[in-house]
VOLUM-504895 format. One record per residue (C-alpha): residue in one letter; x, y, z. Coordinates in steps of 0.02 Angstrom, whole numbers, plus 50000, padded with zeros to 5 digits. Example, Ala and Ser with C-alpha at 12.3 -4.5 7.8 and 13.67 -1.06 7.14 Angstrom:
2
- code | east | north | up
- a | 50615 | 49775 | 50390
- s | 50684 | 49947 | 50357
This chain:
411
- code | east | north | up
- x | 48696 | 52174 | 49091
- x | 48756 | 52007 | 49116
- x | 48760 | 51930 | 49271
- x | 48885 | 51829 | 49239
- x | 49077 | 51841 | 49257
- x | 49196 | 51886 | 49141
- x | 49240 | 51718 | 49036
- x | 49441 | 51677 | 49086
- x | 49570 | 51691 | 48947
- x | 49562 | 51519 | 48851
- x | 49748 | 51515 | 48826
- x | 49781 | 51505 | 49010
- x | 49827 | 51303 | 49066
- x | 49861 | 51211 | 49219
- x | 50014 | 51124 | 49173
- x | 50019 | 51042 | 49334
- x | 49844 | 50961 | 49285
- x | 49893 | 50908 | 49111
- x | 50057 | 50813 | 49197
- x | 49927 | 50731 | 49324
- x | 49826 | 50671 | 49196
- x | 49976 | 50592 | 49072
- x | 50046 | 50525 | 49224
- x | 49878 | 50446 | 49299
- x | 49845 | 50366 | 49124
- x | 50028 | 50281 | 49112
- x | 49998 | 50210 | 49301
- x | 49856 | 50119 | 49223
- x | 49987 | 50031 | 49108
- x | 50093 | 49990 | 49258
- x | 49935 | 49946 | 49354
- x | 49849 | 49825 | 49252
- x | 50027 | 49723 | 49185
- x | 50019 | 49703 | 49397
- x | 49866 | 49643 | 49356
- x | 49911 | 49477 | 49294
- x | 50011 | 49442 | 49417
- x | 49883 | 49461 | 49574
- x | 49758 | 49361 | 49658
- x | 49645 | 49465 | 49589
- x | 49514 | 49419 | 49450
- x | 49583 | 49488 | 49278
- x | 49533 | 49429 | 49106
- x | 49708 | 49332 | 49077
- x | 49814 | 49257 | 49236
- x | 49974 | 49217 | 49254
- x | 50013 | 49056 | 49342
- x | 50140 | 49155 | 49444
- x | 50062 | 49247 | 49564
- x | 50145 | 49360 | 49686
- x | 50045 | 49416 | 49817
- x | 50162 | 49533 | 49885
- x | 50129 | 49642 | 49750
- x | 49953 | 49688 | 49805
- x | 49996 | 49804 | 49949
- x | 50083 | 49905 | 49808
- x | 49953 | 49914 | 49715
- x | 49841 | 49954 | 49849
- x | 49929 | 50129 | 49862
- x | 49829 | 50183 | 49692
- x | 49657 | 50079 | 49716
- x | 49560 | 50207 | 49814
- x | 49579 | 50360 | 49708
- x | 49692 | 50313 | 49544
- x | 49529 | 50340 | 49439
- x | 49442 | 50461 | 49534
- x | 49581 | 50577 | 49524
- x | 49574 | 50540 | 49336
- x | 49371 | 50602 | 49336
- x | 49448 | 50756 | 49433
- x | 49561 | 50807 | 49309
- x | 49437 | 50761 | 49161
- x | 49319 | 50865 | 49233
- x | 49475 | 51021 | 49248
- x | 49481 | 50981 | 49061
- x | 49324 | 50989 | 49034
- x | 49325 | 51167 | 49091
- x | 49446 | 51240 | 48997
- x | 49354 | 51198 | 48855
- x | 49177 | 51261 | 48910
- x | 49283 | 51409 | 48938
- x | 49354 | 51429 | 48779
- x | 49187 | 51404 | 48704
- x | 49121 | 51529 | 48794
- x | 49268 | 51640 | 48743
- x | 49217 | 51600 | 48571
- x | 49045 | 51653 | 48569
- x | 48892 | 51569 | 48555
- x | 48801 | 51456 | 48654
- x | 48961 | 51348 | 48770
- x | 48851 | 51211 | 48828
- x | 48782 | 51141 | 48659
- x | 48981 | 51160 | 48601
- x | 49023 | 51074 | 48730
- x | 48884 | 50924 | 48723
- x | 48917 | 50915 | 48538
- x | 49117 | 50910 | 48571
- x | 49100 | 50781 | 48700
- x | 48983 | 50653 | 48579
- x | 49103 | 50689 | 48447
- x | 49283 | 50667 | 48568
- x | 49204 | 50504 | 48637
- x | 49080 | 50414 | 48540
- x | 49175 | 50352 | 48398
- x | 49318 | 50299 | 48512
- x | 49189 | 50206 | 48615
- x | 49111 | 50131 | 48498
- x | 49246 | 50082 | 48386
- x | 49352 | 50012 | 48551
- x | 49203 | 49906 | 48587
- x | 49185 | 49824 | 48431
- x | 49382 | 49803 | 48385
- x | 49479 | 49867 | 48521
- x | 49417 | 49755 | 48646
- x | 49340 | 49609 | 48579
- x | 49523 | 49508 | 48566
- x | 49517 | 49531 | 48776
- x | 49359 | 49428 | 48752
- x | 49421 | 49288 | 48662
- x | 49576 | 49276 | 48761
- x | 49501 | 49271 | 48899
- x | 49386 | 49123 | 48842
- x | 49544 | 49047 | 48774
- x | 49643 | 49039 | 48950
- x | 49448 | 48965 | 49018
- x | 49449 | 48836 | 48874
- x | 49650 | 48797 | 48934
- x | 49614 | 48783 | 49116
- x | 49490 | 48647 | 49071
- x | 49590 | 48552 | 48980
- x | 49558 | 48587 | 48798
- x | 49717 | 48557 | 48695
- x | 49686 | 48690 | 48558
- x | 49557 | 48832 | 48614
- x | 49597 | 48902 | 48453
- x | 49506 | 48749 | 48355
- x | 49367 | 48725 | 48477
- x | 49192 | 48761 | 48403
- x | 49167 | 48866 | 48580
- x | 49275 | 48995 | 48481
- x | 49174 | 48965 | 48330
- x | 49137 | 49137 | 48232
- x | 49211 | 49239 | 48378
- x | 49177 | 49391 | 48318
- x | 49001 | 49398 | 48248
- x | 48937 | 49307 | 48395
- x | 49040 | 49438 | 48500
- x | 48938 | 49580 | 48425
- x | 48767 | 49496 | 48415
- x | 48782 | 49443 | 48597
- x | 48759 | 49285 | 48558
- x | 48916 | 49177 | 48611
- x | 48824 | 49106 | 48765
- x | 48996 | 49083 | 48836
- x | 48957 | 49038 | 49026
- x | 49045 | 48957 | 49188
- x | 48997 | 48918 | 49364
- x | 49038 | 49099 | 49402
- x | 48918 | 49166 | 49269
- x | 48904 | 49230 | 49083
- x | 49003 | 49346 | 48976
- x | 48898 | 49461 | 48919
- x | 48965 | 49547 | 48723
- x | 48973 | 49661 | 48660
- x | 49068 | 49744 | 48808
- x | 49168 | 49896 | 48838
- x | 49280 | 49829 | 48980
- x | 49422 | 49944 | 49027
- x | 49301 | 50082 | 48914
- x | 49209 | 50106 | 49026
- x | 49304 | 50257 | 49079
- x | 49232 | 50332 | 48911
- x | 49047 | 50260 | 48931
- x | 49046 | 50375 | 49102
- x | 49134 | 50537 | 49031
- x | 49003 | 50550 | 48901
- x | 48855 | 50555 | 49006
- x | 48947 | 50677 | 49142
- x | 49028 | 50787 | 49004
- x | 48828 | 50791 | 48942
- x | 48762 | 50843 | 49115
- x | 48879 | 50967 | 49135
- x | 48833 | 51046 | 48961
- x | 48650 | 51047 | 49036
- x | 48693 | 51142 | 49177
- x | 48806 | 51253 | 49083
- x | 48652 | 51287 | 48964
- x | 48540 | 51288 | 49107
- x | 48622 | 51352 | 49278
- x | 48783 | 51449 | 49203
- x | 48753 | 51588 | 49347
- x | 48731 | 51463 | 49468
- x | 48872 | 51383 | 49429
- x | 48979 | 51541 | 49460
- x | 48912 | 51558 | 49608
- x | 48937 | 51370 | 49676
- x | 49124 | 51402 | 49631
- x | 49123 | 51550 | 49757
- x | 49060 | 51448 | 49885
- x | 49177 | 51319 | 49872
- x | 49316 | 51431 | 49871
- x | 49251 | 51481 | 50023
- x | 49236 | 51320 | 50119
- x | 49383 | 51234 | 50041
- x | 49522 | 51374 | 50060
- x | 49582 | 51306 | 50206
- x | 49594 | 51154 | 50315
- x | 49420 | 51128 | 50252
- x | 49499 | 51056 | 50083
- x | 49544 | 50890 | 50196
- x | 49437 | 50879 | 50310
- x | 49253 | 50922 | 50215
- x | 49300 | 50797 | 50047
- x | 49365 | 50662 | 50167
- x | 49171 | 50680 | 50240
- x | 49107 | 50689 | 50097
- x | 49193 | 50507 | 50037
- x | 49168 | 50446 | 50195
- x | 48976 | 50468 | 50183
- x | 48984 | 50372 | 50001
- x | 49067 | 50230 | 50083
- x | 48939 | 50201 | 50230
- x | 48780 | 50239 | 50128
- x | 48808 | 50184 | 49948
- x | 48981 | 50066 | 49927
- x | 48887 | 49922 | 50051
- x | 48716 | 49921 | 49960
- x | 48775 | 49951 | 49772
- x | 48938 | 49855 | 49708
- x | 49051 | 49938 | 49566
- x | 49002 | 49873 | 49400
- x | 49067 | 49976 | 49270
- x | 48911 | 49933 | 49176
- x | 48843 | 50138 | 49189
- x | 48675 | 50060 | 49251
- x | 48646 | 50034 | 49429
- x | 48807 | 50092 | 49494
- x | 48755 | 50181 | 49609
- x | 48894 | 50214 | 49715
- x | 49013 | 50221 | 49573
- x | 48925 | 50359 | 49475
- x | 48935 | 50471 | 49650
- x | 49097 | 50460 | 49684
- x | 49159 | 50484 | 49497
- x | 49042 | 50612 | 49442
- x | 49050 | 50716 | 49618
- x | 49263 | 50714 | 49562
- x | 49208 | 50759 | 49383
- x | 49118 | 50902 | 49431
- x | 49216 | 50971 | 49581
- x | 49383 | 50958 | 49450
- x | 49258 | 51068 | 49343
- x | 49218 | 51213 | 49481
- x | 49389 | 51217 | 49548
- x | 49491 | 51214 | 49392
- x | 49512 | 51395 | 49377
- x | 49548 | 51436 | 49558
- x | 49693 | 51514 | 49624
- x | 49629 | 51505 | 49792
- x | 49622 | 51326 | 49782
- x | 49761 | 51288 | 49681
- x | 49861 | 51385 | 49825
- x | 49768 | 51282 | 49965
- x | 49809 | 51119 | 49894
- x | 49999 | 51189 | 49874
- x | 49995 | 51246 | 50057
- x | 49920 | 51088 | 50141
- x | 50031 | 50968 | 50028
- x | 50130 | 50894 | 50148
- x | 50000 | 50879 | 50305
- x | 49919 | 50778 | 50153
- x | 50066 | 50672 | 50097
- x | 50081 | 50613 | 50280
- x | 49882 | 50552 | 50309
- x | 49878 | 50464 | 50151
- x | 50061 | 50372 | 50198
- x | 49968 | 50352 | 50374
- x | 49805 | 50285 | 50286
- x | 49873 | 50192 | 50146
- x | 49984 | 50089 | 50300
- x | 49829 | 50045 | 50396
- x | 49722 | 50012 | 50234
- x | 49853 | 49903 | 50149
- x | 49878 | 49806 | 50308
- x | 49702 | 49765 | 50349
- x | 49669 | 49711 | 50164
- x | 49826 | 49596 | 50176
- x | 49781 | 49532 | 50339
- x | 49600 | 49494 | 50292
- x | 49643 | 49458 | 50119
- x | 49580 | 49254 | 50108
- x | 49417 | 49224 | 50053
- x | 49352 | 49154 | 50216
- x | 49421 | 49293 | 50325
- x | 49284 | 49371 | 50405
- x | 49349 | 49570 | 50504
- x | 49254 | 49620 | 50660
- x | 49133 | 49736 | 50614
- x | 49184 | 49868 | 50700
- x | 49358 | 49841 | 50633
- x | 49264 | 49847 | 50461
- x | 49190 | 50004 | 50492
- x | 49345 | 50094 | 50548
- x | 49404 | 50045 | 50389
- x | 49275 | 50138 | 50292
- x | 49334 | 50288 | 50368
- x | 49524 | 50252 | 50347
- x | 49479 | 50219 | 50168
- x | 49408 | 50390 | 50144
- x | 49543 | 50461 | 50220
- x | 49678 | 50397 | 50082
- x | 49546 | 50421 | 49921
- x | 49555 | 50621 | 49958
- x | 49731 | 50656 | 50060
- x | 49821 | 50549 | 49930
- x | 49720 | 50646 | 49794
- x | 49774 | 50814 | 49892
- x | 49946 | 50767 | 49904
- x | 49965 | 50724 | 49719
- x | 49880 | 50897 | 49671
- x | 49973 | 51017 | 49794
- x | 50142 | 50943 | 49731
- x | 50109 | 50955 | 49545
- x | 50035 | 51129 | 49575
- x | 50203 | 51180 | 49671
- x | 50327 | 51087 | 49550
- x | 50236 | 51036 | 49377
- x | 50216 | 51229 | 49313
- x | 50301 | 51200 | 49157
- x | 50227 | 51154 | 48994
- x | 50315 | 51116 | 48807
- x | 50325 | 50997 | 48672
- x | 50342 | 50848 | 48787
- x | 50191 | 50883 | 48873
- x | 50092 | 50935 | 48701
- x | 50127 | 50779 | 48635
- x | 50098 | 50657 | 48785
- x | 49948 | 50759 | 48823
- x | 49860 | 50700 | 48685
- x | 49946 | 50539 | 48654
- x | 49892 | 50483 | 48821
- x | 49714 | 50451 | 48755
- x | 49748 | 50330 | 48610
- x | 49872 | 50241 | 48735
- x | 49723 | 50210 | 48859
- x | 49620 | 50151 | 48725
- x | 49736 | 50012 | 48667
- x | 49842 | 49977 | 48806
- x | 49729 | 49825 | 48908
- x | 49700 | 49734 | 48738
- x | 49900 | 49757 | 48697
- x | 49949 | 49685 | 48880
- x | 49825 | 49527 | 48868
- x | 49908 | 49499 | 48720
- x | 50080 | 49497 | 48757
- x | 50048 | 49422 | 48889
- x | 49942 | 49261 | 48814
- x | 50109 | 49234 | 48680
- x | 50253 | 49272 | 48814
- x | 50202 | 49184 | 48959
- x | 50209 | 49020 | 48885
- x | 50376 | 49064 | 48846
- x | 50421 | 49035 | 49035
- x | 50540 | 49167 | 49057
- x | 50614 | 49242 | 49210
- x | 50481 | 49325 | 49296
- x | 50521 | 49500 | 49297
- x | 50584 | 49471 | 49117
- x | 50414 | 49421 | 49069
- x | 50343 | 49575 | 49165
- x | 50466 | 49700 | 49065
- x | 50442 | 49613 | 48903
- x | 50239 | 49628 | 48926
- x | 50265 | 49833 | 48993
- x | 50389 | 49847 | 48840
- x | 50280 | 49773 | 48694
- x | 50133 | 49878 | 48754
- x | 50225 | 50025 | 48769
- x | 50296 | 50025 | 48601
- x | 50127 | 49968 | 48526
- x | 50053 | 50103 | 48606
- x | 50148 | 50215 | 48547
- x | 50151 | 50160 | 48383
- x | 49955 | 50160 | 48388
- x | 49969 | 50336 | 48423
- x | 50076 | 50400 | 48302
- x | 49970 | 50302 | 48167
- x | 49820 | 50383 | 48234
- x | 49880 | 50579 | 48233
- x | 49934 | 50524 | 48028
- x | 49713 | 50456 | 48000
- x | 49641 | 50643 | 47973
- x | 49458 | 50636 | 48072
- x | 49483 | 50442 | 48073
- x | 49599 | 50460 | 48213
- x | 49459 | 50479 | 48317
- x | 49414 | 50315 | 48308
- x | 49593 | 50293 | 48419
- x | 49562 | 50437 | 48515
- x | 49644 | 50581 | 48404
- x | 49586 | 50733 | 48370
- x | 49621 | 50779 | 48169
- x | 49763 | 50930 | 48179
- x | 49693 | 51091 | 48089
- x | 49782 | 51174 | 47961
- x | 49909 | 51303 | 47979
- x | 49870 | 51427 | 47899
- x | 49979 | 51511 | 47759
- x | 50064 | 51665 | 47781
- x | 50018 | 51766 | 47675
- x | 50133 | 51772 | 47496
């Protein structure tokens, strides 16, 4: 006999982790219009920059997109699950699924998607030196084919941009490779992945489920986060790939438990009030130390390492005990969004650098601007979207699955 246990029922969801995940993918919209209007480096500025902004969006920095690995790897579940349910062999479903979801979306978003973030942002560099029409200048010349040959040689003092480039992709470049691993060890380890979910059960039913993760980040950010910066570029990120893929992977053991599911909705609020805590003394020490010059004591510095921590998993903890008390309903609302929010992510940076390249030379009322920008990239998105589910297979290109049939009744 197997020694396996028996597969869940693939119709079961976790609403609560399909809200998380449309609502973590729309605070990227919000996040990056904030974007270009912070000190910090983005591929288009505005030459209004309110600093005050940046404590704000300090409350998301340390675990906005590791919560979004989390639930991808919860997703990612369900459907080794319902593979398995099906028959077959799950893990080379699964790899196969994954190279089909994300490759052509990847791929395509790389070579039209994001290359007009490119030559915007080379356009704004051209400005700021004092070239009267970027458009015309021969630095722009062929934009595209040199874009995808790499060979635009389009350098500063602060270094070269390197083409053809996923930018904000990057999200996809990394779920491809984990969503492969985990079809490995699905393949490879399926019992031993059983049993690892026991464990953790185990461990993590109780106050172990803040105080063990919060170690566990803590460790990353002492060991890994000073020696290897975050890249994005897959390669040599070091720290990146084990904080994101430990997330991926724990969303994938833990998506089926009720024990968890009922820890996280039981230490909720003892969450909620360490990542308020954290949040305050991270966002204060950032804004205090926040010139280039500014040099924290370094035992000050290291403190902070541990605050940090603290905030990446409470805040994440927080976030998942609420939506697992309230967010238990599903429906049409969530059907749709949940697979609209894909095709948004995929378009949404390009759409925002954009609008904001033709409005903001419009010099309108600040916050008008800001609305306008959220507003055009919103409805683009949107549209985008509802194109997309209209394309057949070609939707996945934009991040759409092709709808199967219904089938008939019979006559």
């Amino acid at each position: 006999m197997s020694s396996t246990a028996p597969v869940p029922a693939p119709s079961s969801r976790r609403h609560d982790l399909d809200w998380i995940r449309v609502g973590a993918f729309f605070l990227l919209i919000f996040y990056h219009v904030g974007m270009l209007y912070v000190s910090w480096d983005f591929h288009v500025k505005s030459p209004r920059i309110v600093e005050a902004v940046q404590p704000v969006m300090m409350l998301t920095n340390p675990w906005r997109l590791t919560l979004l690995f989390l639930v991808s790897g919860a997703a990612t579940r369900f459907m080794a699950d319902r593979f398995a349910a099906d028959g077959g062999r799950p893990g080379a479903r699964l790899a196969g699924s994954r190279v089909l979801r994300l490759a052509p979306a990847l791929v395509f978003g790389m070579l039209v998607i994001v290359p007009p973030q490119s030559y915007f942002e080379i356009w704004h560099g051209l400005a700021a030196l004092g070239v009267a029409d970027p458009a015309a200048s021969p630095v722009l010349h062929d934009f595209w084919i040199r874009y995808a040959t790499g060979s635009g040689a389009w350098c500063d003092a602060e270094g070269c941009l390197t083409t053809p480039t996923w930018n904000h992709l990057w999200f996809i470049a990394y779920l491809l490779p984990y969503g492969l691993i985990v079809a490995a060890l699905i393949a490879l380890a399926g019992p031993a992945l059983k049993g690892l979910e026991r464990r953790m059960e185990t461990v993590l039913s109780g106050w172990g489920l803040l105080i063990w993760p919060v170690l566990w980040f803590a460790v990353l950010r002492f060991t890994l986060a000073p020696l290897f910066e975050i890249t994005h570029a897959l390669t040599y990120d070091w720290y990146n790939h084990a904080l994101s893929f430990s997330a991926y992977l724990f969303g994938f053991l833990t998506a089926r438990s009720e024990i968890m599911k009922a820890a996280y909705v039981r230490l909720r609020r003892p969450a909620l009030v360490l990542a308020i805590l954290s949040w305050a003394g991270w966002a204060t020490y950032a804004w205090i130390y926040r010139a280039d010059g500014a040099v924290p004591p370094d035992a000050l510095r290291l403190a902070m390492r541990m605050v940090y921590a603290v905030n990446q998993w409470t805040c994440m903890a927080a976030i998942l005990g609420f939506a697992a008390r309230h967010l238990t309903r599903g429906g049409p609302v969530l059907r749709y969004l949940s697979v609209g929010v894909f095709p948004f992510y995929i378009v949404h940076q390009t759409i925002i650098i954009a609008a904001a390249h033709w409005l903001m030379p419009l010099s309108l009322p600040l916050a008008t601007e800001a609305i306008a920008i959220l507003g055009v990239t919103l409805a683009c998105c949107w549209l985008t979207y509802e194109i997309a589910r209209r394309l057949g297979w070609l939707g996945l290109f934009l991040g759409v699955k092709a709808r199967s049939p219904k089938k008939r009744s019979p006559a």
